[in-house]
N, C-alpha and C positions, 0 to 999 in steps of 0.2 A: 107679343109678336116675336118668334121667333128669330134668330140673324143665320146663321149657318144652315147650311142644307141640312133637310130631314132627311133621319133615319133612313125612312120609305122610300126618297127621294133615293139615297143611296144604291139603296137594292134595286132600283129601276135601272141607274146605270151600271149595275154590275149583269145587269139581265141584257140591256142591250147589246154589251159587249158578247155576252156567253153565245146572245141568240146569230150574232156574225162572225165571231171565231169558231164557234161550234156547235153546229144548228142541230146535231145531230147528241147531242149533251144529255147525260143524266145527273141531276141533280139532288144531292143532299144538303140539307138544313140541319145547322145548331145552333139554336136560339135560347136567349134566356126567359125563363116564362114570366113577363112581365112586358108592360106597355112597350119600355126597349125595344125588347127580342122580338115581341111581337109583330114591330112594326116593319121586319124584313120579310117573313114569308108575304104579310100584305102589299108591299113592294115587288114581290117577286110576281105575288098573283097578277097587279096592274099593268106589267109590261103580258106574263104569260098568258092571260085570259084563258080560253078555254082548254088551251094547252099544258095548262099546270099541272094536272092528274098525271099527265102521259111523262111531263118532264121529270118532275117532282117526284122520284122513286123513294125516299126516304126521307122523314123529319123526324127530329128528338131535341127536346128541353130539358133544360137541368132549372134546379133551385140554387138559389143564390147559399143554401144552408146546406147541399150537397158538399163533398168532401173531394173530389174530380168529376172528369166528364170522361175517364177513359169507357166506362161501359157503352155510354151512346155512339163513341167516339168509332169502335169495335163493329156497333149495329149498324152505322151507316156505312164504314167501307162495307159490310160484308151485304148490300143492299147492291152492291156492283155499280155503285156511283161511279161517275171521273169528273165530276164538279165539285165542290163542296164551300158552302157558303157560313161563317162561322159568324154569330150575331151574339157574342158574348164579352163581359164586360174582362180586365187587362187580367187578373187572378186564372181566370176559364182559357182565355184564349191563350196565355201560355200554356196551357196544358193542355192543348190541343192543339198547338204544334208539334209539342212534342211528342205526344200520344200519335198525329198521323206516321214522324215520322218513324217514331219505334216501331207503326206496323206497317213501315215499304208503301205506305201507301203511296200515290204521287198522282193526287187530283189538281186539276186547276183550283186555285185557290185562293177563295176573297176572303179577307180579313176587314170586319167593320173599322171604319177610322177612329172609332172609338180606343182602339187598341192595339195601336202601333208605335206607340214611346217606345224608342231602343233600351232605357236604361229598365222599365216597370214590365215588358211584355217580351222584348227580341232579345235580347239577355240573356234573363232567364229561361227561357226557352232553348237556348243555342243558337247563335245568330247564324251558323251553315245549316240547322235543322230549318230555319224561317226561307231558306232561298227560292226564290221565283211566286212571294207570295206577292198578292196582289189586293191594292187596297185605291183608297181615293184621296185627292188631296182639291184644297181650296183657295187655300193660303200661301206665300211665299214662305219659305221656312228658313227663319234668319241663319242655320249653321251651313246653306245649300252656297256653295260656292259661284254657284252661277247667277248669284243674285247680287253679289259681291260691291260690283257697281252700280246697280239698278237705283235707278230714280228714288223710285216709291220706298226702297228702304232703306235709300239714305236720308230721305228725309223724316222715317221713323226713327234711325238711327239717331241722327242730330237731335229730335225732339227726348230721347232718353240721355243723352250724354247732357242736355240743358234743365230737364227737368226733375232726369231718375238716376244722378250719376251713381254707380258704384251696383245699380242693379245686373240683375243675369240675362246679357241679351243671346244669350241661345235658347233662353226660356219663350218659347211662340204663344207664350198665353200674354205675353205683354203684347205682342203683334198683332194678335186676335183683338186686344183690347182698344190700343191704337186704331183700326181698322174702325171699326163697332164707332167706336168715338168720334170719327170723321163723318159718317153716314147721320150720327143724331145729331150732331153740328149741323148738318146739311137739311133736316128737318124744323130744329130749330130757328133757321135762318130762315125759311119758308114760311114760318108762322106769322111771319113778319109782324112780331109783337103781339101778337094774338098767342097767349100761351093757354088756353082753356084746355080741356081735355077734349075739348068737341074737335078743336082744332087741329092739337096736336096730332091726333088718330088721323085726320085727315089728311095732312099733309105725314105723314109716315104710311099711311097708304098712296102715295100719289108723288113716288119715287122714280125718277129716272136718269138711270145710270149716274147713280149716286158715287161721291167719289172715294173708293178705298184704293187708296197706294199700296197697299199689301196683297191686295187678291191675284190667285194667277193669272196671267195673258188671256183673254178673252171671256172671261166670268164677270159678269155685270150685276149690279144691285139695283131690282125692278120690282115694284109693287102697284098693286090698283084695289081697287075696294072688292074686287073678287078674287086678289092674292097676294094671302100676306105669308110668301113664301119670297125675301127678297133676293136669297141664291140658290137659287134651280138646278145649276152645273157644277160640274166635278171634273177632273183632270185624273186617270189613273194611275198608279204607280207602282212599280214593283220591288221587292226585296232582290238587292242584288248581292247579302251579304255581310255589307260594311253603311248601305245609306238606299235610302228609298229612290229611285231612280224613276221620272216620270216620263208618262209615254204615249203619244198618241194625241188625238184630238180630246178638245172642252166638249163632256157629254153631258146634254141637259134631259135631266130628268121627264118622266110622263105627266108628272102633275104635281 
């Protein structure tokens, strides 16, 4: 059982968003050809339904053994998109910042969360070539200054200063870990000593609003024996630059 929203999930709320901002949208797909990638056009189809043909004017995949993505990068603006949804892992997606903006392009522009480290993807890319991209977030992100005080990461905080001194708290893969690790405590306590696997599955499906201190303001951790999907919503955010700036209402995914 997965922890973090899916892929698919993703793309559903990048579709919600496109289909209220701009109902009137055409949209291009870069995906990688592989379960990943794939899992965003299917995303895209679950919100679009029968309207995907009409929206979806262009898709192109690259292989992970490709050398860039400038040629699909080419094929889709010249498809007369002004959407573009980029489903590629951090190596790809900087090159597809930078490939849009060498050619003027200037679509709305979702970048999977997969691929939005400043230091592995916005960087190298040009952090003024990345501006106004749009992406999703989950998590409280320890370097966000508006988190500064916040409850939930101070008391992530305290728990690495007693347990992990000396570690890298800008690093959100401890945060992520932290989080994760309070939710299976919380399952674990429900087994109430019954630790079989019959159990455990059961009471990890049969979550409610489990408690993670690090997740954003209104994202909840909920599961039942017909979803073992326990974060459904997403918070969007944009590149404004210098740091990902979030915006807007918790949008939960179609399924």
């Amino acid at each position: 059982m997965g922890y973090q929203p899916s892929y698919r999930t993703e793309a559903q709320i990048y579709m919600k968003y496109m289909l209220a901002q701009k109902p009137g949208a055409k949209l291009a797909i870069l995906y990688q050809n592989d379960d990943f990638g794939k899992d965003y056009p299917a995303g895209v189809k679950d919100v679009l339904g029968d309207k995907f043909s009409s929206i979806v004017v262009k898709q192109a995949s690259y292989e992970t053994t490709d050398a860039t993505v400038d040629s699909q990068l080419t094929a889709l603006q010249a498809s007369g998109a002004d959407v573009l949804l980029v489903a590629a892992t951090p190596k790809f997606a900087a090159q597809a910042i930078k490939k849009v903006h060498d050619l003027d392009w200037h679509p709305t522009f979702f970048l999977t969360n997969v691929s939005i480290s400043v230091g592995s993807v916005i960087n190298p890319a040009g952090a003024d070539n990345a501006l106004g991209i749009i992406t999703t977030g989950y998590m409280k992100d320890p370097t966000d200054p508006g988190f500064k005080d916040d409850a939930g990461m101070n008391e992530w905080r305290a728990f690495m200063a007693k347990y992990m001194p000396g570690a890298d708290v800008t690093d959100a893969s401890t945060t992520f870990a932290y989080g994760v690790s309070m939710v299976m405590w919380q399952v674990l306590k429900q087994c109430d000593g019954d630790f079989s696997r019959a159990n455990i599955m059961k009471q990890a499906a049969s979550l409610r609003d489990a408690y993670d201190p690090v997740l954003l303001p209104g994202i909840k951790v909920n599961t039942s024996p017909t979803n073992f999907h326990p974060i459904r919503a997403m918070q969007l955010q944009k590149w404004d630059g210098k740091t990902w700036q979030r915006f807007g209402d918790v949008i939960e995914g179609a399924s």
